[in-house]
C-alpha positions in Angstrom: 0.0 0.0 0.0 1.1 3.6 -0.9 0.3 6.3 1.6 0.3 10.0 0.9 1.3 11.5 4.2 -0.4 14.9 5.0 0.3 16.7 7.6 -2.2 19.9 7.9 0.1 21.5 10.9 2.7 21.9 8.5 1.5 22.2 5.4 3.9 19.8 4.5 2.6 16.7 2.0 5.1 13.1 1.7 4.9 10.4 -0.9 7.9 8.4 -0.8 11.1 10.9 -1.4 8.8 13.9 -2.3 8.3 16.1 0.4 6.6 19.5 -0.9 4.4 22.3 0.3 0.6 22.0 0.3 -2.6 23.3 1.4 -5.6 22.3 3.4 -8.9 23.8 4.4 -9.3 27.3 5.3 -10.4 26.2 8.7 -7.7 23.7 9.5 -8.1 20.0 10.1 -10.4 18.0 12.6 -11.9 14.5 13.7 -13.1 13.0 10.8 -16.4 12.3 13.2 -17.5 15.8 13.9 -16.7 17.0 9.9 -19.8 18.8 8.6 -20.8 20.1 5.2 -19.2 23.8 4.4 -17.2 23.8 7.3 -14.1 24.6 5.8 -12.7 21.4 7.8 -10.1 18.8 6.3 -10.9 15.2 8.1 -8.3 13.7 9.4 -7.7 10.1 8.9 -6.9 7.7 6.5 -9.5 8.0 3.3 -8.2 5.4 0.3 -7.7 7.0 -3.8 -11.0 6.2 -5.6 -9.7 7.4 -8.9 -9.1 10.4 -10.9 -11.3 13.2 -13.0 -9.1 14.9 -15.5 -9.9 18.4 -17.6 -9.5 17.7 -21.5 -7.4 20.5 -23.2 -5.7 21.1 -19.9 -4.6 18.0 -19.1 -2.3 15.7 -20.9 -1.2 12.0 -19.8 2.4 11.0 -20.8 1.9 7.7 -19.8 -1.0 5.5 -18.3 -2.5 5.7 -15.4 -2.9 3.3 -12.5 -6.3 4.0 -11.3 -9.4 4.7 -12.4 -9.7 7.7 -14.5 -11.9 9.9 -16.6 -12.6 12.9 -18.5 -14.6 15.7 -17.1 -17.9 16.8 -19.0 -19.1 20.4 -19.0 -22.4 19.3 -17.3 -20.2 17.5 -14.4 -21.2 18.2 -11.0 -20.4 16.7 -7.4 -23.6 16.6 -5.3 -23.0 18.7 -1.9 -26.3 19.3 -1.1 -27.7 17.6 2.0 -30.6 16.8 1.1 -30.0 15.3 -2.1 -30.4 11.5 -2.9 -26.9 11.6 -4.8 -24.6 13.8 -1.7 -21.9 12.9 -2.5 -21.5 11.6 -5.3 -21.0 12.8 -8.9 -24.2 14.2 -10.9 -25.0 15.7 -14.0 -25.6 19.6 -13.9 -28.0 21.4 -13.4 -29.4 20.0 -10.6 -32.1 20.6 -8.5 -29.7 20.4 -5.6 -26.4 22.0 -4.6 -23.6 20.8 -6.6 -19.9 21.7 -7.3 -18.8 22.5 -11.3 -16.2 20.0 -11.8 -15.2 22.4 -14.7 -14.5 25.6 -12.8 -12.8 28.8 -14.7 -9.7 28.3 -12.9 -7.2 25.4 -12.1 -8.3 23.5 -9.4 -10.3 20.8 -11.1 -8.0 20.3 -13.8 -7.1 17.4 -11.5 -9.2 15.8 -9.2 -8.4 12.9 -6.8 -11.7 11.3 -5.4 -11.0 10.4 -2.0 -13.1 8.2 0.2 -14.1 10.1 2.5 -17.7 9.3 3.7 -18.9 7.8 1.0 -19.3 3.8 2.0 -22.2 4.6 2.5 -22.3 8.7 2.4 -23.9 10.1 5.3 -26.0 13.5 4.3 -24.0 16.2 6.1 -21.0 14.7 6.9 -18.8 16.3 4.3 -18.5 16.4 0.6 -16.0 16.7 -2.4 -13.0 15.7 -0.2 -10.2 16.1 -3.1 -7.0 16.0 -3.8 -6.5 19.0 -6.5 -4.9 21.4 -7.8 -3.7 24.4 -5.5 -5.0 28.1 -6.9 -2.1 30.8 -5.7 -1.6 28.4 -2.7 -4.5 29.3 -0.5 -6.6 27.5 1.4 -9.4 25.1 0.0 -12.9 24.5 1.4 -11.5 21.0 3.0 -9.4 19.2 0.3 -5.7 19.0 -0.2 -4.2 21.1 -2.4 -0.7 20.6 -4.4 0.9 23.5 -6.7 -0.1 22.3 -10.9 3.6 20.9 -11.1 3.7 18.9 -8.4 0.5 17.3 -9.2 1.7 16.1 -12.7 4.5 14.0 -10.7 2.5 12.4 -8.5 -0.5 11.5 -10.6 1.3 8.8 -12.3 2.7 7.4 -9.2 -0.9 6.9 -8.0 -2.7 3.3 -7.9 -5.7 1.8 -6.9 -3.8 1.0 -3.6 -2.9 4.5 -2.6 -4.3 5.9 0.6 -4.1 9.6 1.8 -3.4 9.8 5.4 -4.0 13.3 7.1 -2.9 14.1 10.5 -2.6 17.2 12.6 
């Protein structure tokens, strides 16, 4: 098993020998327990890689990937609306419901790592759209974890379907 190593305090993410800067929710970290939807809280814990959304014409792959992977549409959302039958999951736009734009004007979702964070099953309220993404001018995100563009096109192919991201304090 491969394990991202994230630790919030420090800003600091590890994968093997890399050991670069990253970012984290604008409200810090917390118990994974007491997470709630637009909170601004990362969950700590361990959440496994689910797989990977990728932006056509700003994304290119030099080589294969080792996860799951697919192309973002322009109607592709991510449900974070609690009282939708679909929170947490990915839906088509519009919706309804409250939903991320998986195709957003700038960077962030060029590159999106799923994580599995409370989704088996998802409980309404407990915190959406954990990523992994893209950094924009390194500031904090809304509870992912953020990595600056070229960082994230050397990890992405070093990613698997074992990889877990483990985020501590």
């Amino acid at each position: 098993m491969n394990v991202i190593r994230v630790d919030g305090t420090q800003g600091r993410l590890i994968y093997g020998e890399i050991d670069i800067p990253c970012v984290i929710g604008r409200s810090g970290s917390c118990p994974a327990n007491v997470k709630q939807e637009g909170d601004g809280c990362t969950p700590l814990g361990r959440w496994p890689v689910r797989g990977a959304l990728l932006r056509p014409g700003r994304v290119t792959l030099g080589q294969p990937l080792s996860m799951p992977w697919r192309w973002t549409r322009t109607n592709d959302g991510w449900s974070d609306g609690v009282k939708d039958p679909a929170y947490n999951r990915p839906v088509r736009l519009p919706r309804p419901w409250s939903a991320e734009h998986l195709q957003r004007d700038d960077a962030a979702y060029d590159v999106i790592i799923v994580l599995g964070h409370n989704d088996d099953p998802a409980v309404p309220g407990a915190g959406s759209a954990i990523f992994f993404h893209i950094w924009v001018d390194a500031r904090p995100t809304e509870g992912c974890v953020a990595i600056a563009p070229a960082e994230m096109r050397r990890i992405l192919p070093l990613l698997d379907r074992k990889t877990m991201m483990e985020i501590v304090s």
